[in-house]
C-alpha positions as CSV (number, residue, x, y, z in Angstrom):
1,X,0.0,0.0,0.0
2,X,1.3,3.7,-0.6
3,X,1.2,6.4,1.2
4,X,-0.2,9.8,0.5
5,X,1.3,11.3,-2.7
6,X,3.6,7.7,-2.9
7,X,3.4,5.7,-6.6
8,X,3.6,2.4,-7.5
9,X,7.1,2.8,-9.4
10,X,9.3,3.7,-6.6
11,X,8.5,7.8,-6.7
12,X,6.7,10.2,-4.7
13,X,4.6,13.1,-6.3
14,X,4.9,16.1,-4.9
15,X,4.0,19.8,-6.1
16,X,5.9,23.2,-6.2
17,X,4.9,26.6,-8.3
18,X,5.6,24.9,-11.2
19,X,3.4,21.8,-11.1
20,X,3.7,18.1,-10.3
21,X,7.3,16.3,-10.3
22,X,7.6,12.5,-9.0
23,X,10.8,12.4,-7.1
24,X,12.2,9.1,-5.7
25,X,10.4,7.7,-2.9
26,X,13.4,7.4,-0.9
27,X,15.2,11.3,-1.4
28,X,14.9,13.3,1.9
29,X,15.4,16.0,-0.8
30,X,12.3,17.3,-2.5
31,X,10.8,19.1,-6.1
32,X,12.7,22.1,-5.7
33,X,15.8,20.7,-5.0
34,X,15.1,17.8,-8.0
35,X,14.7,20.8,-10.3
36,X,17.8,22.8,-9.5
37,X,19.6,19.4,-9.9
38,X,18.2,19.4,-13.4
39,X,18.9,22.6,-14.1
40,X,22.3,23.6,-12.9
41,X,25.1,20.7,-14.3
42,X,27.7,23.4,-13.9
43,X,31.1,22.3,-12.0
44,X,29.7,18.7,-11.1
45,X,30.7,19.8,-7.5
46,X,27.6,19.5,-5.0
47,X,26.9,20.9,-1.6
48,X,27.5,17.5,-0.3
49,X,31.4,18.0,-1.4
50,X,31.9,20.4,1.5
51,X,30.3,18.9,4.6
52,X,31.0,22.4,6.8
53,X,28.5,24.0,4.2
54,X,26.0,21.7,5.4
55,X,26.7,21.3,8.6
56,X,26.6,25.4,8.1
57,X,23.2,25.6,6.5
58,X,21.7,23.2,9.2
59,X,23.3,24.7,12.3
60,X,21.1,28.3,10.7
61,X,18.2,26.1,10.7
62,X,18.3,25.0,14.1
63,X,19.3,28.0,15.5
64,X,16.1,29.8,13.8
65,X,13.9,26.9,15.4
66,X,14.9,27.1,18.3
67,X,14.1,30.9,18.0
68,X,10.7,30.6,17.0
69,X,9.8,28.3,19.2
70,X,11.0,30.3,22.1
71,X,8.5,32.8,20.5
72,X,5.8,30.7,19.9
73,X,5.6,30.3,16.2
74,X,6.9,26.7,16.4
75,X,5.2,24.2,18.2
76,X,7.0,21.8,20.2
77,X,6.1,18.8,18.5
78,X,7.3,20.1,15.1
79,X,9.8,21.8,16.9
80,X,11.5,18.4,18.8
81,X,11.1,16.5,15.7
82,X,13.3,19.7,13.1
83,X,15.8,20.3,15.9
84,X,16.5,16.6,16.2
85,X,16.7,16.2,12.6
86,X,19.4,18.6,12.2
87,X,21.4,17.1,14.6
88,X,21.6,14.4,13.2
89,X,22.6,16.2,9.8
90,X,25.1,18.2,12.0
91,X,26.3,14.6,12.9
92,X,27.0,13.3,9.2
93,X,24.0,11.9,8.5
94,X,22.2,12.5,4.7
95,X,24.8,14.6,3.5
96,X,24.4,12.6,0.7
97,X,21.3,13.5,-0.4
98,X,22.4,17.6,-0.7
99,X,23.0,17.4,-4.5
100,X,22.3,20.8,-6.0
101,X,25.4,22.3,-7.9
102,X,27.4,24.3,-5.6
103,X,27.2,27.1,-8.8
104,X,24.0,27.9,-9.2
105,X,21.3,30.6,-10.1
106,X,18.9,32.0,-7.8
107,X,21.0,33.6,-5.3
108,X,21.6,30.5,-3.6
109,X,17.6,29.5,-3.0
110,X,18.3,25.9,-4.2
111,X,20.9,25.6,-1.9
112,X,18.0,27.0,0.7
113,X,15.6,24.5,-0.2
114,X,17.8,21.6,-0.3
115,X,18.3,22.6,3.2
116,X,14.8,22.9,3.7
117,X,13.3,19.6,2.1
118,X,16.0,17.0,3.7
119,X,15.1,18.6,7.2
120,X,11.7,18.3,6.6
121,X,11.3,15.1,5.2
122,X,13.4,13.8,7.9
123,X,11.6,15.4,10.2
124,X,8.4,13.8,9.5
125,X,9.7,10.6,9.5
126,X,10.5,11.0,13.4
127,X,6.7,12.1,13.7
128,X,6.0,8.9,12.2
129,X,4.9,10.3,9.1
130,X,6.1,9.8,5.3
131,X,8.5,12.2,3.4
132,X,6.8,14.3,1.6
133,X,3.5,14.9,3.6
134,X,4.2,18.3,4.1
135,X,0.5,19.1,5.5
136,X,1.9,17.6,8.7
137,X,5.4,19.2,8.4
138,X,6.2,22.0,5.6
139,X,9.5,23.0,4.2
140,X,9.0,26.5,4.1
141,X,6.4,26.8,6.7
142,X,8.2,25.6,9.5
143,X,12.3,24.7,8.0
144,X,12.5,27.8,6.7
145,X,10.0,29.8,9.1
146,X,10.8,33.1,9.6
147,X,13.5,33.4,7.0
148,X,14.6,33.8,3.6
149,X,17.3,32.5,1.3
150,X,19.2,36.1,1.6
151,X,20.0,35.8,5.1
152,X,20.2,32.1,5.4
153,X,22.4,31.6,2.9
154,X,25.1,34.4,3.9
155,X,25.1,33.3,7.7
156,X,25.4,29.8,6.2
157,X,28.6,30.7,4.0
158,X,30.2,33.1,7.0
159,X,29.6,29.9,9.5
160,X,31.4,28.1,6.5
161,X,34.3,30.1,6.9
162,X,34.1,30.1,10.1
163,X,34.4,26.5,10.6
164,X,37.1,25.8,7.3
165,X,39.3,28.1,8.0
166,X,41.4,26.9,11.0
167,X,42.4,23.8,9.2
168,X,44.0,26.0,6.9
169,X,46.0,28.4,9.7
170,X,46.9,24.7,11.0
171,X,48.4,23.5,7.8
172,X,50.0,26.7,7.4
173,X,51.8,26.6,11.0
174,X,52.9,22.9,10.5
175,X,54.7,24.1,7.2
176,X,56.1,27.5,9.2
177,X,57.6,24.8,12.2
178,X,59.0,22.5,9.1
179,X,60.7,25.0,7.7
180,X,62.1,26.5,10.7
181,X,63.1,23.2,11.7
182,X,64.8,22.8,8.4
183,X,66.4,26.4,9.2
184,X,67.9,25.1,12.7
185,X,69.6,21.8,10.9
186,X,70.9,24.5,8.1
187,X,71.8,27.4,10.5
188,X,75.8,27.0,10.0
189,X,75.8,26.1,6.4
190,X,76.9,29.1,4.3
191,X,75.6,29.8,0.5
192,X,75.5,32.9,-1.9
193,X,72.4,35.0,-1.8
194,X,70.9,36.1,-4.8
195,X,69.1,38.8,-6.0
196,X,68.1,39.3,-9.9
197,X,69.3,35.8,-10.5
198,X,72.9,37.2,-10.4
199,X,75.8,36.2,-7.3
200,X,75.0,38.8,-4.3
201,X,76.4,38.7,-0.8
202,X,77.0,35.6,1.6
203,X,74.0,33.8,3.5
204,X,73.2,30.8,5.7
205,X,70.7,28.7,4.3
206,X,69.3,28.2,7.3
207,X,68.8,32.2,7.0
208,X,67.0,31.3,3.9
209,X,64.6,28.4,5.3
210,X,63.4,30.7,8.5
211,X,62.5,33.7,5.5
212,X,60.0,31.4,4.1
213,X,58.6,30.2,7.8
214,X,58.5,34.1,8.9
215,X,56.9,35.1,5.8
216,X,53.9,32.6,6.0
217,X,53.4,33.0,10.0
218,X,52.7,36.9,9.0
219,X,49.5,35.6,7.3
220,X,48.5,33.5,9.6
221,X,47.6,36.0,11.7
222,X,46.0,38.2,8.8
223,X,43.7,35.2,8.6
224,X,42.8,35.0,11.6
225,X,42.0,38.3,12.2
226,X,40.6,38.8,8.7
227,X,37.8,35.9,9.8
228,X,36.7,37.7,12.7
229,X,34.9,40.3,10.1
230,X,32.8,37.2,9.5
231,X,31.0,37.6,13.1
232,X,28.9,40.5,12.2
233,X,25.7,38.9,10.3
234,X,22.2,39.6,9.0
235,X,20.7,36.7,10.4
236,X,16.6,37.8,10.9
237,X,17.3,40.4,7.8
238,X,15.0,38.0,5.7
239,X,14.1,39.3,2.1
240,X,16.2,42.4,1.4
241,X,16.5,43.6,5.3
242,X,13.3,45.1,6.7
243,X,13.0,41.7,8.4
244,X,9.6,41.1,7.1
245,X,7.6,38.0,8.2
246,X,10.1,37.7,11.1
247,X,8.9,38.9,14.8
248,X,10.9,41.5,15.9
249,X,12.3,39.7,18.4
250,X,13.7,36.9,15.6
251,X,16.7,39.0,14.5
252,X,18.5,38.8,18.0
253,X,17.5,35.9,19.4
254,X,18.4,33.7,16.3
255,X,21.3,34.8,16.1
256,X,22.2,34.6,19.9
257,X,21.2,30.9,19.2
258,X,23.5,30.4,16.5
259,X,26.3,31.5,18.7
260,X,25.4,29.1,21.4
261,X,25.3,26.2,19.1
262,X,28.8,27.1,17.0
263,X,30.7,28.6,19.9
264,X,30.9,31.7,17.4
265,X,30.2,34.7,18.6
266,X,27.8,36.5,16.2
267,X,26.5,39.7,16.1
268,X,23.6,41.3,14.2
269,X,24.7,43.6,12.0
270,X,23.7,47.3,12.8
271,X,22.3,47.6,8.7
272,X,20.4,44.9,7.9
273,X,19.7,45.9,4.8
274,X,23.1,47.2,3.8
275,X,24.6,43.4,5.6
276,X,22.0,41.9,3.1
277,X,23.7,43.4,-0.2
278,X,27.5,43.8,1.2
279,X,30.0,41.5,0.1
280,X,33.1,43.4,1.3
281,X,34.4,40.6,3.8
282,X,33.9,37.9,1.2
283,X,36.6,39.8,-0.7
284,X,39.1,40.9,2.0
285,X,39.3,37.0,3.2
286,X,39.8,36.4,-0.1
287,X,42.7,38.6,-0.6
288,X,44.0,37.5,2.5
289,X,43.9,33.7,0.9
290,X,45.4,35.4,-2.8
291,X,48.2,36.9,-0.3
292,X,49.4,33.5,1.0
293,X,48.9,31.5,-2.6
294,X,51.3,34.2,-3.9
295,X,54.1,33.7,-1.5
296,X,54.0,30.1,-1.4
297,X,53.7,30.1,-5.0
298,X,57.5,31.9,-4.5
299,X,58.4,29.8,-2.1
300,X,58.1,26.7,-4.4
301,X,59.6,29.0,-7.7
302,X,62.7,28.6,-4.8
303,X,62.8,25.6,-3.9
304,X,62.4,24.3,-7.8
305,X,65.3,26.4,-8.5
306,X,67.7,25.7,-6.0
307,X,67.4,22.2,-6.9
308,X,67.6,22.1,-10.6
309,X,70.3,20.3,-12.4
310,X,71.4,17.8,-11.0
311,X,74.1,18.6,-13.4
312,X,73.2,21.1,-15.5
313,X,71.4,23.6,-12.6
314,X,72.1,24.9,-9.6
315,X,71.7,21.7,-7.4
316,X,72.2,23.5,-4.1
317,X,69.7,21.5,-2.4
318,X,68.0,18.0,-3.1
319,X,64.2,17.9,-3.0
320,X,63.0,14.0,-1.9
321,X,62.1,11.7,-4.9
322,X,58.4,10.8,-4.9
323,X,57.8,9.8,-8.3
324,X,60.0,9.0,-11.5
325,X,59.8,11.9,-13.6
326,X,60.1,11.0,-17.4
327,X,58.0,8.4,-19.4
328,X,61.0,8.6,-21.4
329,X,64.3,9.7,-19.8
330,X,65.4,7.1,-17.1
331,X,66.9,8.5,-14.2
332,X,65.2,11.6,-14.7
333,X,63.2,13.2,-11.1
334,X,61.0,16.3,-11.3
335,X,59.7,18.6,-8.1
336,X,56.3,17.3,-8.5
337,X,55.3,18.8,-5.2
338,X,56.3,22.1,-6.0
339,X,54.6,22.3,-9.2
340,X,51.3,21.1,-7.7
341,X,51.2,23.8,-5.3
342,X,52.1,26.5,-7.5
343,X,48.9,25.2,-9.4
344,X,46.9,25.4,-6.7
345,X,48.4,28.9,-5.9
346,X,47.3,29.9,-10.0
347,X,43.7,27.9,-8.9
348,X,43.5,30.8,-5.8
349,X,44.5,33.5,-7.4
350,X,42.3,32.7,-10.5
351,X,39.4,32.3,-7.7
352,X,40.5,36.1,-6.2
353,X,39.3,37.5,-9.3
354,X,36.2,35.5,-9.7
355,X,35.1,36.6,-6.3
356,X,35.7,40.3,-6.9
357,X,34.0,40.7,-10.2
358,X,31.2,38.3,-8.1
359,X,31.1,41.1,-5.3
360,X,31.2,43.9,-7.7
361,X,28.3,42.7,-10.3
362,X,25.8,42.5,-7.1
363,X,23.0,44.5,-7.6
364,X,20.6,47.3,-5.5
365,X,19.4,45.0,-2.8
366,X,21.3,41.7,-2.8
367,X,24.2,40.1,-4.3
368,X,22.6,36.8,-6.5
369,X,25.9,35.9,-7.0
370,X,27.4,34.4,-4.0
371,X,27.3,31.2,-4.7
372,X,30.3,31.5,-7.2
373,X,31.6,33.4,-3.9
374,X,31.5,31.1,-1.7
375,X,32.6,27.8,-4.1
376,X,35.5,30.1,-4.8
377,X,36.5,30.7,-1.2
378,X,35.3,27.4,-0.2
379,X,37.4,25.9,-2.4
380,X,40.4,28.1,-2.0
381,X,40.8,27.6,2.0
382,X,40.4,23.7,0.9
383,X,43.1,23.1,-1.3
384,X,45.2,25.4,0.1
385,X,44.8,23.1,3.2
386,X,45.8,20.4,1.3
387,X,48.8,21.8,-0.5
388,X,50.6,23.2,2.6
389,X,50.1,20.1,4.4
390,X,51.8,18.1,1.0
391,X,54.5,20.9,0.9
392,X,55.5,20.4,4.5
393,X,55.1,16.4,4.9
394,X,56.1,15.5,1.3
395,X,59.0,18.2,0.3
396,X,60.1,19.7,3.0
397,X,60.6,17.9,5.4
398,X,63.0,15.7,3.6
399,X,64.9,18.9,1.8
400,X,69.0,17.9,1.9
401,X,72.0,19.7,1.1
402,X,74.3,19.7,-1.7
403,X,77.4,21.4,1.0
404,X,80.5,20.5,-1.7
405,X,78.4,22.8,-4.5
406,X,77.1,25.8,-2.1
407,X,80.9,25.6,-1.0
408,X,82.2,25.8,-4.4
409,X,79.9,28.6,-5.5
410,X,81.2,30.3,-2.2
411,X,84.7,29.9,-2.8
412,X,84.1,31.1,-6.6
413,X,82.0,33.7,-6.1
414,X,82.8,37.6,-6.1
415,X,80.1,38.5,-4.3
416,X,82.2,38.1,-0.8
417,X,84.0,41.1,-1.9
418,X,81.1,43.5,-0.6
419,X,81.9,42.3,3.1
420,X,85.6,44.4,2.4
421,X,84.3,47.7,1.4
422,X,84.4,49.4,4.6
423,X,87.7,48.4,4.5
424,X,89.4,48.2,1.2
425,X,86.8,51.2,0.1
426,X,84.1,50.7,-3.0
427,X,87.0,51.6,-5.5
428,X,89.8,48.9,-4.9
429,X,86.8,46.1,-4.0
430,X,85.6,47.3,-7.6
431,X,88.9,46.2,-9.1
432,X,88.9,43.3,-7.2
433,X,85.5,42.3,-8.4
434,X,86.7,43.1,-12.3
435,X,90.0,41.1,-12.2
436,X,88.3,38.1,-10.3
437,X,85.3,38.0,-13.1
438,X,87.6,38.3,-15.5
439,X,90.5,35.7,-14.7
440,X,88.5,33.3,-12.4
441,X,90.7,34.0,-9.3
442,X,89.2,33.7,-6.1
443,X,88.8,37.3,-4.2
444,X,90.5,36.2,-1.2
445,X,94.0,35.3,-3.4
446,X,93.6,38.9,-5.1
447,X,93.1,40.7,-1.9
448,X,96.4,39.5,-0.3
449,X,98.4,39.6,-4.0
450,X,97.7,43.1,-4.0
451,X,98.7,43.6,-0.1
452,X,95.3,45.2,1.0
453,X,94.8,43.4,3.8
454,X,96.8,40.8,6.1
455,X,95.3,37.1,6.0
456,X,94.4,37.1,9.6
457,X,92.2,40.1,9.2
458,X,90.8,38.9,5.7
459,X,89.5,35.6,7.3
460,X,87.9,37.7,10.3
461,X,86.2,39.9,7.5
462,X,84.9,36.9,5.5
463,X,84.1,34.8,8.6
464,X,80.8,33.5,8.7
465,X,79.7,35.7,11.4
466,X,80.5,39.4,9.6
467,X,79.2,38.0,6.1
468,X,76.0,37.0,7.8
469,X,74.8,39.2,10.5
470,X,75.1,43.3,10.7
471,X,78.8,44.4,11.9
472,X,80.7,47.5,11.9
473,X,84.2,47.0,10.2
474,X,86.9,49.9,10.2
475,X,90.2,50.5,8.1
476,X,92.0,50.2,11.7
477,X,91.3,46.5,12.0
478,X,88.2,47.0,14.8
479,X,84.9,45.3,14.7
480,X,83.0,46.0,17.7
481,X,80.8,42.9,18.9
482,X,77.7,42.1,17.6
483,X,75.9,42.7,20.7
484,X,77.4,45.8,21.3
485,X,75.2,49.3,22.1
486,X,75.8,52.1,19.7
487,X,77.0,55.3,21.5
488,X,73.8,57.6,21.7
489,X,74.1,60.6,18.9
490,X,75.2,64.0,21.0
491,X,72.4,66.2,21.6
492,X,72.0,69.1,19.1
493,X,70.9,72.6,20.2
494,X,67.1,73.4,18.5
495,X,67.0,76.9,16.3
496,X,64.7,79.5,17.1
497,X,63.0,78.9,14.0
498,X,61.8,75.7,14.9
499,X,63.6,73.4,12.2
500,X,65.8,70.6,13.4
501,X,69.5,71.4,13.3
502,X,71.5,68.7,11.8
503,X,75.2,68.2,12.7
504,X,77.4,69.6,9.9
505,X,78.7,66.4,8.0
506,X,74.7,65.1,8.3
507,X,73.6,67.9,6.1
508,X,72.0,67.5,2.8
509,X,72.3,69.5,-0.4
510,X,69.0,69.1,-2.7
């Protein structure tokens, strides 16, 4: 026997604005959500490929029930059996059966309704009734009471942030501690800097590996306090603001709910109608994630040029071999790791721009298109995730050195000669620098050939220590220690006129 609505042939009729539609008897999703399927084929990627969207949308949901039944629009019966539902949502449960494309029209209603129909007919199914017999239990009359898609859906893609984004500040700080790790075990081995591809002064490359770590921690922080903007939200907004068919009350009390459930603590925004059309913090997160694809993307341009060669490159370092590299040059290796994450840096950046033209094209009272927004960021924070976590685990981590090269390239270099010009003077290291281009001589041989300085105070100049770190050399022989305190500059009398009075040899002539 079938139940209300059921057919014979495994389907369930139900009826939207439209007209009649059988979906299959056993979807917890409904009409609407069976249409959008059929209508958006667009990146093949479904809601249900980002369970924090869902578990998003649902925590909104129960948050706005539990809201409305503290203000008596929501029965308890119907209210026990839709907050119980979406726990068990929240839990894992029939994330399957949120299909709509995560690109869609509509401003994100199918996502709504998705939200709304698998609820629901779960729901009635713990009131002992069959899905679809939304006489007992509706979708929009009591899922979606209270509410609209334009400030369900936002609240839903902030919480989605929200809840994504620490995995990616955690991925980011294990890659900062492998690095810096990787800059303790390098911390005494010496190699040339470089700037503009060409030989530049003596480095550590332990110098080198804490760069990188320092220059990803900054964005951690920008990330984290970049989310926060994400707190303010315009939950109880409803259509385009004005909060219509929401009680007054709604507004602050559903959102006060939502931070109780997340542990988030949201605020209504002071504008509900201009929180309902803004998309500002969707781009500065963004820009924030743009930020750290383009420095990693760097990172990795380093670390596949250091280790080129192995003969014909610069070979200063060896990346770990994960995968043979040639269908048809044996012996051949490439730094697959570091190529995949500079695509997934392009990927981010590429989704930067798709987010800002998406936040710029919104229109008078809402922005339809934030659901390319939030696939974008969604997406972004996601594989970013993954490539910082395959950066640290499967290339960094297992970094060695080639010492005998970066010793030659030392040894050969003319670079050193910039750690002698306090000494020697710009003009003689100049000549220095010409002759050993020019013959191939080491600097240190040419130095002591042409009686500038003594050996013993040559190797103190190109020790380690004054090549690598900020010293004061003088033509008398005296470096001062590192940790020394400069003498504090003499007090200058002030003019009448007001101006600062410079000592004489500090004077400049525009």
């Amino acid at each position: 026997m079938t139940s209300p609505g059921a057919t014979s042939t495994g389907t369930r009729r139900e009826h939207d604005l439209l007209g009649d539609r059988d979906v299959p008897a056993d979807a917890y999703y409904g009409v609407q959500t069976l249409r959008a399927n059929e209508n958006f084929h667009i990146t093949g990627v479904q809601l249900q490929h980002f369970p924090r969207m869902i578990e998003a949308l649902t925590q909104v949901k129960r948050a706005a029930a539990r809201a409305n039944h503290r203000l008596g629009a929501l029965d308890d019966e119907r209210f026990a059996a839709i907050d119980r539902a979406c726990e068990e949502i929240i839990g894992g449960a029939l994330h399957e059966h949120f299909i709509v494309d995560m690109i869609q029209g509509g401003a994100g209603t199918s996502t709504n309704m998705n939200a709304n129909e698998v609820i629901a007919n779960r729901a009635l199914e713990i009131l002992g009734h069959e899905k679809g017999q939304y006489d007992r239990l509706h979708p929009n009359n009591h899922v979606n009471l209270g509410q609209s898609t334009n400030d369900v859906y936002p609240t839903a893609i902030r919480l989605t942030i929200m809840l994504s984004f620490p995995a990616l500040a955690e991925a980011m700080d294990h890659l900062i501690s492998t690095l810096r790790a990787k800059g303790e075990e390098f911390s005494s081995v010496l190699k040339m800097g470089r700037t503009q591809l060409q030989d530049a002064v003596p480095m550590t490359v332990g110098q080198e590996f804490h760069a990188w770590a320092t220059t990803i921690e900054e964005d951690v922080q920008r990330l984290t306090r970049t989310a926060t903007l994400f707190q303010e939200i315009n939950l109880g907004a409803t259509a385009i603001g004005t909060g219509i068919t929401s009680d007054p009350r709604y507004a602050a009390m559903a959102t006060a709910e939502l931070a109780e459930l997340t542990g988030v603590p949201f605020v209504v925004s002071a504008d509900l109608v201009e929180a309902t059309s803004d998309t500002g913090a969707f781009v500065t997160f963004s820009g924030i994630l743009k930020r750290i694809a383009v420095k990693i993307s760097k990172i990795c341009n380093d670390l596949r040029l250091l280790s080129s060669g192995p003969r014909a490159g610069l070979h200063e370092i060896n990346l770990p071999a994960v995968q043979p590299g040639s269908s048809i040059m044996p012996g051949k290796v490439n730094p697959v790791i570091p190529e995949v994450v500079n695509q997934v840096a392009y990927e981010v950046i590429g989704n930067d721009l798709s987010v800002t033209f998406a936040a710029e094209g919104g229109q008078l009272q809402l922005n339809v298109f934030e659901p390319v927004i939030a696939f974008n960021i969604l997406e972004s924070t996601q594989i970013m995730t993954r490539a910082m976590n395959t950066l640290a685990d499967r290339c960094v981590a297992g970094i060695t050195l080639n010492e005998e090269v970066l010793e030659d390239y030392l040894h050969r270099s003319i670079g050193v000669v910039t750690a002698l010009v306090p000494v020697i003077g710009y003009a003689a290291a100049t000549e220095v620098a010409e002759e050993a281009l020019a013959t191939g001589r080491p600097v240190r041989d040419l130095v002591l050939e042409r009686g500038l300085l003594d050996e013993d105070r040559l190797a103190g100049l190109l020790s380690p220590a004054s090549m690598t770190s900020p010293h004061r050399a003088t033509a008398t022989g005296t470096i001062p220690a590192l940790d020394e305190e400069p003498e504090p500059a003499a007090a200058t009398e002030q003019p009448d006129s007001g101006e600062v009075a410079l000592p004489p040899t500090e004077r400049l002539d525009f």
